[in-house]
C-alpha positions as CSV (number, residue, x, y, z in Angstrom):
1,X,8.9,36.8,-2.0
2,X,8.4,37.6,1.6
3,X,9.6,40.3,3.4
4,X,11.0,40.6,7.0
5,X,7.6,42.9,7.8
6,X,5.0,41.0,5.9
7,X,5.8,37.7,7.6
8,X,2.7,36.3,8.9
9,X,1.1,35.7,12.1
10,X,-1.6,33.4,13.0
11,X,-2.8,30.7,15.3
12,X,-2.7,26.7,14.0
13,X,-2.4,24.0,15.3
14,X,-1.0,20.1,14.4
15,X,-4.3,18.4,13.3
16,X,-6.8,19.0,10.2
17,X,-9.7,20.9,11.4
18,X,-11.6,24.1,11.2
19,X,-12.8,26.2,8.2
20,X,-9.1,25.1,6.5
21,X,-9.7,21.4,6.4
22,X,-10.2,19.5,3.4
23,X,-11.1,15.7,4.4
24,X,-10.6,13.0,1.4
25,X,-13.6,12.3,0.1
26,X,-13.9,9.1,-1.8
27,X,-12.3,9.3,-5.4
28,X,-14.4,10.4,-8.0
29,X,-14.5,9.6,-11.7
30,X,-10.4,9.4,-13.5
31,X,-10.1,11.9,-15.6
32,X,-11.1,11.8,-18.9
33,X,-9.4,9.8,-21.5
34,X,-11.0,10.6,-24.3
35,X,-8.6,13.7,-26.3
36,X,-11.7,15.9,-27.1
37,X,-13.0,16.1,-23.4
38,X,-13.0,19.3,-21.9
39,X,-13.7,19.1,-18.8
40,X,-11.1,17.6,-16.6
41,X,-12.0,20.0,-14.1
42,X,-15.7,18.8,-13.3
43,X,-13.6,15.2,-11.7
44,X,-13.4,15.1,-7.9
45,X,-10.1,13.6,-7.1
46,X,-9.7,12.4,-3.8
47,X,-11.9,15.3,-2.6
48,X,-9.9,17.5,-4.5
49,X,-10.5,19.1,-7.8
50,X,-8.6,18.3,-10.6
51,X,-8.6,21.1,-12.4
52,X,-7.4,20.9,-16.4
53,X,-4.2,22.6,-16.0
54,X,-3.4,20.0,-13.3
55,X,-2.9,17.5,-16.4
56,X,-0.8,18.1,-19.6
57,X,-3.3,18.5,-22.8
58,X,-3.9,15.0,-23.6
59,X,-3.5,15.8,-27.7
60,X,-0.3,16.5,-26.5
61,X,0.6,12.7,-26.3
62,X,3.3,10.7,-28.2
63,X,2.6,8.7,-30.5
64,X,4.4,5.9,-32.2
65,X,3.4,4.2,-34.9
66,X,0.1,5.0,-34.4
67,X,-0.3,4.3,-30.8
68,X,-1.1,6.7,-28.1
69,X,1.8,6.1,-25.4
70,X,-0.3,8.1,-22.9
71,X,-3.3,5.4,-23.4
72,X,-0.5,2.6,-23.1
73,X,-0.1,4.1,-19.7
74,X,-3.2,5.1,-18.6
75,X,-4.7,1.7,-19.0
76,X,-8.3,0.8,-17.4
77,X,-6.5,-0.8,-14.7
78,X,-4.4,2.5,-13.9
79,X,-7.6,4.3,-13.9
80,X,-9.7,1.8,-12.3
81,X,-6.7,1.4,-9.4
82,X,-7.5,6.0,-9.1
83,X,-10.6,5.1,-8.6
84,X,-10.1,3.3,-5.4
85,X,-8.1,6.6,-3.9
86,X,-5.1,4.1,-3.2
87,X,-2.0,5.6,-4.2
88,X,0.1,1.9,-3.7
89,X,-2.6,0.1,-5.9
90,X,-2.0,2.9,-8.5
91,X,1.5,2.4,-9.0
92,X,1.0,-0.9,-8.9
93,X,-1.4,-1.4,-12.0
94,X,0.7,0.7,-13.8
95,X,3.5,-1.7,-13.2
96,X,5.9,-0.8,-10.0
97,X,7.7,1.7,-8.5
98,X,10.2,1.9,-11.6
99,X,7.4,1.8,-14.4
100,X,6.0,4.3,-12.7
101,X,8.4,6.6,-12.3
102,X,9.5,6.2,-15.8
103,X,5.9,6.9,-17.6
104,X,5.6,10.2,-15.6
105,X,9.0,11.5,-16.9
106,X,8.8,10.3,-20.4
107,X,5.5,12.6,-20.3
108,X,3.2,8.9,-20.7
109,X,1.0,9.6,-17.3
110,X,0.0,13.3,-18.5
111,X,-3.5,12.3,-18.9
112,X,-4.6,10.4,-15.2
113,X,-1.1,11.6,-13.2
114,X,-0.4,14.8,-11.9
115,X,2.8,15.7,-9.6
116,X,1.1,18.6,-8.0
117,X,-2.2,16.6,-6.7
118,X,-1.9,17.5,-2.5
119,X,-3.9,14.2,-1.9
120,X,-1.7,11.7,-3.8
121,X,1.4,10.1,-1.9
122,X,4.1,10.9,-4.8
123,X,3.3,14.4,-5.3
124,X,6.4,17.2,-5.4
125,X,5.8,19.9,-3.2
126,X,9.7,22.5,-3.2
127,X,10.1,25.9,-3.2
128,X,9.2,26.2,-6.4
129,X,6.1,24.2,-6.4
130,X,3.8,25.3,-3.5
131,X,0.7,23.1,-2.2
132,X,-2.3,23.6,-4.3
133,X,-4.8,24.5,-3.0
134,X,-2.2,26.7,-0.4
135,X,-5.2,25.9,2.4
136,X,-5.1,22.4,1.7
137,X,-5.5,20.5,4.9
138,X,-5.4,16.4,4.6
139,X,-7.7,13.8,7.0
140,X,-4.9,12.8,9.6
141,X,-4.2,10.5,12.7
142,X,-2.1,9.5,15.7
143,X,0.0,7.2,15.0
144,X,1.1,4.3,17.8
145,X,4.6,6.0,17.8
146,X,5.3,8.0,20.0
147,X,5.3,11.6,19.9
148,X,6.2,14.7,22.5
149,X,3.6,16.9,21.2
150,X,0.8,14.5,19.9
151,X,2.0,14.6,16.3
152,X,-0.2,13.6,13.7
153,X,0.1,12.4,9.7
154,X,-1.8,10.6,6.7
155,X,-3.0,7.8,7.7
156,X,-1.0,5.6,5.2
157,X,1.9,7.7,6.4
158,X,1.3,6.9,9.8
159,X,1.0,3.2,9.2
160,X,4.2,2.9,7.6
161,X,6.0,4.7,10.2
162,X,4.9,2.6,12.6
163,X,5.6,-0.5,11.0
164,X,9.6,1.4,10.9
165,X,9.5,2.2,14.5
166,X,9.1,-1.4,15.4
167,X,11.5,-3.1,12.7
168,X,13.9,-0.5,14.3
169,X,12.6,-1.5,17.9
170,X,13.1,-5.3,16.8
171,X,17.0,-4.8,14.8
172,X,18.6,-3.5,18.2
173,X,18.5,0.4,16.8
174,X,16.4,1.6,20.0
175,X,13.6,3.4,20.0
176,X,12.1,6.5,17.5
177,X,9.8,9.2,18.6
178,X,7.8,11.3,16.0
179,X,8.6,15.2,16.9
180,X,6.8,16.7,13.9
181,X,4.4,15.5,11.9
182,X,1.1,17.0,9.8
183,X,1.3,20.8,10.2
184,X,-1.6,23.1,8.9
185,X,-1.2,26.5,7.1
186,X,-1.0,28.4,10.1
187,X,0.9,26.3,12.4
188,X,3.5,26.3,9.8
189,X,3.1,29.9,9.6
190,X,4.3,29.9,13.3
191,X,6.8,27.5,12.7
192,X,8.5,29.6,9.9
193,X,8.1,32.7,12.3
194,X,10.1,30.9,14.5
195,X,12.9,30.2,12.4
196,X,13.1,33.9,11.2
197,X,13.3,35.2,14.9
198,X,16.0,32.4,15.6
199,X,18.3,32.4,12.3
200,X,18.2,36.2,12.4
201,X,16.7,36.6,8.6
202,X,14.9,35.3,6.1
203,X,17.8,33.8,4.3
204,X,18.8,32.2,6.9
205,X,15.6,30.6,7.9
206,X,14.7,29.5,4.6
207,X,17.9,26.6,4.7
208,X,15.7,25.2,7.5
209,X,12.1,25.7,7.6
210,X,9.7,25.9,4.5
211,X,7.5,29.0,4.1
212,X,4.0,28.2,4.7
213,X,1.6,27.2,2.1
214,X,6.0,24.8,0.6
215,X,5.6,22.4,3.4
216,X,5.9,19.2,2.8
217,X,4.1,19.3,6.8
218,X,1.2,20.2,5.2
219,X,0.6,17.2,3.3
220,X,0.8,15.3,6.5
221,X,3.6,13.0,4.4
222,X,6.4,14.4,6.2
223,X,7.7,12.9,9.5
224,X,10.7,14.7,11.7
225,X,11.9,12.1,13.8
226,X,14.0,11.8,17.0
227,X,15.8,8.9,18.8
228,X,14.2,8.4,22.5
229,X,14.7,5.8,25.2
230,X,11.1,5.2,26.3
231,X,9.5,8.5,26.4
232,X,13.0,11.0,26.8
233,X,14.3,11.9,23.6
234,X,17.5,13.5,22.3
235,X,16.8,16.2,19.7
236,X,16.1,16.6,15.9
237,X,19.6,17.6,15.3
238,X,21.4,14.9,17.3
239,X,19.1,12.3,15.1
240,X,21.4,11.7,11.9
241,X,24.3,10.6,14.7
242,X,22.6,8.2,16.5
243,X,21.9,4.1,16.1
244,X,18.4,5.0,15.3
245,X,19.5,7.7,12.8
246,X,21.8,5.0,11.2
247,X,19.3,2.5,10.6
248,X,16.7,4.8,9.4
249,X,19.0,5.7,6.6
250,X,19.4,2.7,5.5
251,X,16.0,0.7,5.7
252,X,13.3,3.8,5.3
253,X,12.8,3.2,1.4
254,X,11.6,-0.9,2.5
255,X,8.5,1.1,4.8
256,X,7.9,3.8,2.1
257,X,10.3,6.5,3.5
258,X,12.8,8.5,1.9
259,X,15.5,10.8,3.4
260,X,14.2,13.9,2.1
261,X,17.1,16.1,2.6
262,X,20.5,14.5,2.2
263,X,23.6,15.8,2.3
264,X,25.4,17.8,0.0
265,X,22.1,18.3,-2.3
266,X,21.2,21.9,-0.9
267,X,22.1,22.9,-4.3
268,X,18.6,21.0,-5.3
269,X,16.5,20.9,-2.6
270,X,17.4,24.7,-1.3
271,X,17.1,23.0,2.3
272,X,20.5,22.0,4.9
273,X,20.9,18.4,5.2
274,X,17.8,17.1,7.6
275,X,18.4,12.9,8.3
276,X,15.4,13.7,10.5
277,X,12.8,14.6,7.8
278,X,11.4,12.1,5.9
279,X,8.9,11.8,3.5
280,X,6.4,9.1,2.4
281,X,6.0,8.1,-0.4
282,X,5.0,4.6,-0.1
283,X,7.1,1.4,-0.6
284,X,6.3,1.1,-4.4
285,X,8.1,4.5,-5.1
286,X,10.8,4.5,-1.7
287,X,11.8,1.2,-3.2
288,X,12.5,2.8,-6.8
289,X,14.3,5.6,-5.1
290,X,16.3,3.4,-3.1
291,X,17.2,1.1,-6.1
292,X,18.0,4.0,-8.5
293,X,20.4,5.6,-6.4
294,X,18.8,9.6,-5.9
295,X,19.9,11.6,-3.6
296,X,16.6,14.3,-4.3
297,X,12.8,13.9,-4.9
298,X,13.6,16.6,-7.7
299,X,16.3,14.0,-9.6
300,X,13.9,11.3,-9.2
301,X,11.2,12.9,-10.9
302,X,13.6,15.2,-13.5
303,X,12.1,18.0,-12.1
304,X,14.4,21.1,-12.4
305,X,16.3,22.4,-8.9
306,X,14.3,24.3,-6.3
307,X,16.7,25.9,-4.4
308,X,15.2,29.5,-4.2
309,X,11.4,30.4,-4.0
């Protein structure tokens, strides 16, 4: 827990870079499938290690009658799709948004899916479940939307907010400027900082900015937005109220977007409402969401609340 004198100070800034960065690297072998492997942690993931306690112990499995469930979902096509390092293609092989979803809580995916993987588009990152690595700094780009201070993001993330900005543009909603996107360690050490000096204390600040190291910034999956006209735009805050606001509520999920903080679900999330912050998680999974009804990444994935750190 953080204390008022051991907050942190350092420099950042909003793009992946210096001795911090951490650039995909093209996806290595799946993990093992086989249940007397040991070595889970020798597999490169998306330039990230997969370490063994990343993945449940695969003798852990159901079985029924006989059959493996976590081979039934961990099919050569769901490992051959990880090998590609396309998160879309992955949910995809292993049968939609919805199939998905459901073989990862039923405990199914143990062996090739992992929730707290920085480099994968569905992975949960709260107050109880920090980035790992806590340095981890994603390959990002400027998107074509606009943004005040040159924000940056994934580069599936910034595809798919594009694509938004323009259906927007094109339905009459107006326009949608990106005011935060991918924030590294230290910016977001800043960031937090700020929101201590503002709200007064610690308490106070964690409703509305994550401590650094529980950003969903960090992941460069997380998009604040603003509405503009041309290049002058309103504020974060005065977002959920406007045209723009309204139509991103309801037509996010079809571009891979979920509203990350909703109302009423600070209980949850630990977070005020934000209709500004969105998260990607690409269409596959936004659609599921959408579909099912959640109001919280945590509900969606039965994780438990993360309303404290």
């Amino acid at each position: 827990m953080l204390v008022a004198g051991a907050i942190l100070t350092s420099g950042g800034d909003d793009t992946a870079g210096g001795d911090r960065a951490q650039a995909h690297a093209p996806l290595g072998s799946p993990a093992p499938l086989d249940p007397t492997a040991e070595a889970a942690s020798d597999d490169d993931v998306r330039g990230i290690p997969l370490r063994e306690e990343d993945l449940d112990d695969p003798t852990d499995a159901d079985e029924t009658d006989g059959v493996d469930e976590a081979d039934e979902f961990c099919t050569s096509e769901v490992t051959d799709a990880i090998a590609t390092g396309d998160p879309e293609a992955v949910v995809v092989a292993a049968g939609g948004g919805e199939a998905f979803r459901d073989g990862v809580v039923a405990g199914r995916a143990s062996r090739c899916i992992a929730l707290n993987h920085p480099a994968w588009d569905w992975v949960v990152v709260n107050k109880q479940r920090p980035v790992e690595p806590i340095d981890y700094a994603p390959d990002v780009i400027a998107p074509a939307t606009y943004s005040p201070i040159g924000a940056h993001l994934d580069p599936a993330a910034a595809a798919a907010l594009d694509a938004m900005v323009d259906a927007a543009r094109d339905a009459g909603a107006g326009d949608i400027g990106l005011e935060s996107g991918y924030r590294s360690y230290d910016t977001q050490t800043d960031s937090y900082n700020a929101q201590v000096g503002l709200r007064g204390s610690i308490a106070e600040a964690d409703l509305t900015s994550a401590r650094p190291g529980y950003s969903e910034h960090q992941l460069g999956l997380a998009a604040d937005l603003v509405a503009c006209d041309g290049a002058s735009c309103g504020t974060m805050y005065e977002f959920g109220a406007s045209p723009q606001g309204a139509w991103v509520a309801d037509n996010a999920w079809r571009y891979g977007w979920i509203v990350r903080y909703e109302a009423h679900t600070t209980g949850t999330t630990g977070y005020e409402a934000e209709p500004w912050h969105l998260r990607y998680v690409g269409v596959e999974l936004a659609t599921a969401y959408a579909e099912g009804g959640y109001d919280t990444y945590e509900e969606f994935w039965e994780l438990p609340a993360a309303p404290e750190y």
